[in-house]
C-alpha positions, 0 to 999 in steps of 0.5 A, a space after each residue: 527859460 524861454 519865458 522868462 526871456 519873453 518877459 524881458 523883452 516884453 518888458 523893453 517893449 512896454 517901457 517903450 510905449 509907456 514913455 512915448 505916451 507920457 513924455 516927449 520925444 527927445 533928440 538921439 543921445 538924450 533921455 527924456 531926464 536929460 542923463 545923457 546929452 550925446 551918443 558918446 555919453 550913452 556908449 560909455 553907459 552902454 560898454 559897461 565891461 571890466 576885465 577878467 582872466 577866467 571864469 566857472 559857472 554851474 547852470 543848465 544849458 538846452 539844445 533845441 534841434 528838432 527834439 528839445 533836450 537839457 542838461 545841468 552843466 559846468 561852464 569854463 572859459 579862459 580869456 581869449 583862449 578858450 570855451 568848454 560846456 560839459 553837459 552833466 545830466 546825472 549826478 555830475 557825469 560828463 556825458 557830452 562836451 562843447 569845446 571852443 579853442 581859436 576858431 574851432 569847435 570840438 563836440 564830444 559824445 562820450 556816450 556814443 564815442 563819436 565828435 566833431 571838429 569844425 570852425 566855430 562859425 557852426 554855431 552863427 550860421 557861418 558868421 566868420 567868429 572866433 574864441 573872443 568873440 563866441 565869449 563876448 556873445 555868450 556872456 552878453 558883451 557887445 563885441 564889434 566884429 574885427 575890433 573885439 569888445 565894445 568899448 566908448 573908443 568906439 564911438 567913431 566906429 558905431 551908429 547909435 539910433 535912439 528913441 524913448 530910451 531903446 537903442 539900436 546900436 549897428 557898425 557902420 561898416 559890415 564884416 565879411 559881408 555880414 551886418 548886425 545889430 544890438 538892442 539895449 534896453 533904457 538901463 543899458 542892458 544888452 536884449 538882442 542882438 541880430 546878425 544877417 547877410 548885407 541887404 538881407 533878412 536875420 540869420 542868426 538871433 540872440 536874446 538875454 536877460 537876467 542882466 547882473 553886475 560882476 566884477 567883469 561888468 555887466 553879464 546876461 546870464 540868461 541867453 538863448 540862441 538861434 541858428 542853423 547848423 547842418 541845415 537844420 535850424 537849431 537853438 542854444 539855451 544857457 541858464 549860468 549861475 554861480 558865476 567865479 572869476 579869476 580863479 585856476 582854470 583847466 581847460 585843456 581838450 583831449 579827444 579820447 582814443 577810439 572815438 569815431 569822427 562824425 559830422 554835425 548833423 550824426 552829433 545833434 542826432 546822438 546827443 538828443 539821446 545822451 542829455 535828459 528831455 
């Protein structure tokens, strides 16, 4: 999945190069066909999203913490309430949970009998998130850090820097004293999004790919994650498939009885032993 993502972005990077060498160069806001003729325009191409109350997927999802280890899994999401990825590596078995609910995140080790519980910023490097905002991420919607979604009324809100068809988008005003920025690429499609402290280097990436249309808008299905959780850095891999939305959702959480509270570091340790290589 890694490679596929590569691909996408050396696609991005070879179209960038393509069209400066064929073309001249046109003013922030405009493609070299003349499509979009400001910056507002080419938000409103970019915000692409449609409403939607839930949403199951199939797929696989990988954590890459020192030893890299996959599972099949199952993907359900309530709109702004909640986020749970069951890891199922043999014959749809629950063997590990990731529930995120408000600004909490709840890991499950069903095989060790062991969770955590910590604010979802466990998966950000500490960027200050909640439910909304980690489905937006994961779903490759562009979500502006106090605001929610990206959406073309938040044109006063946002820079857009443009050349051959590549644009940066960044908030002109950081968030906790966090800064960051999404890269489109000439189809409008979200490729990256890097986050880091005011004035200094990337803490936290994301890459997408497999861009696709849905009746919620445009979705990345492809995403893969880099952050630091216990010290340690660590990486998200989801592969989603069989997207259904709207439909009756279960999502509820409850921590079985006599599973032992641990931290974040004791959980990566244990799942390297629960999901397949």
């Amino acid at each position: 999945m890694k490679k596929t993502i590569k691909l996408v972005i050396m696609a991005v990077l070879v179209g960038m190069l393509a069209t400066s060498c064929g073309s001249q160069k046109q003013n922030a806001g405009q493609t070299s066909g003349g499509e979009y003729v400001s910056s507002k325009d080419r938000l409103t191409a970019i915000a692409q999203y449609g409403s939607w109350n839930t949403l199951t997927a199939g797929g696989k999802v990988a954590l890459g913490a020192g030893k890299s280890m996959s599972s099949s899994m199952q993907l359900k999401m309530v709109r702004g309430k909640s986020i749970s990825i069951s890891m199922r590596p043999l014959f749809g078995i629950e063997v590990a949970k990731i529930h995120i609910e408000g600004d909490k995140i709840v890991i499950i080790d069903r095989i060790h009998r062991i969770y955590i519980e910590e604010k979802a910023s466990l998966l950000t490097s500490g960027v200050p998130v909640d439910v909304a905002t980690m489905q937006d991420l994961l779903l490759g919607r562009a979500h502006i850090l106090g605001k929610g979604t990206l959406s073309n009324k938040m044109s006063g809100d946002v820079t857009l820097n443009e050349k051959d068809g590549v644009v940066t988008l960044t908030p002109k005003q950081t968030y906790e004293g966090f800064g960051y920025a999404y890269t489109f690429d000439a189809d409008n499609h979200l490729v990256a999004l890097d986050v880091y402290p005011d004035g200094e280097a990337s803490i936290y990436n994301i890459l997408y790919g497999n861009t696709t249309g849905t009746v919620a808008g445009t979705v990345a299905t492809l995403i893969n994650a880099s952050t630091t959780i216990a010290g340690k850095p660590v990486t998200l891999d989801l592969n989603l498939k069989n997207l259904q939305w709207n439909g009756s959702v279960d999502n509820s959480l409850e921590i079985p009885s006599g599973y032992r509270k641990t931290d974040a570091s004791a959980i990566l340790k244990s799942l390297g032993a629960t999901t397949t290589k």
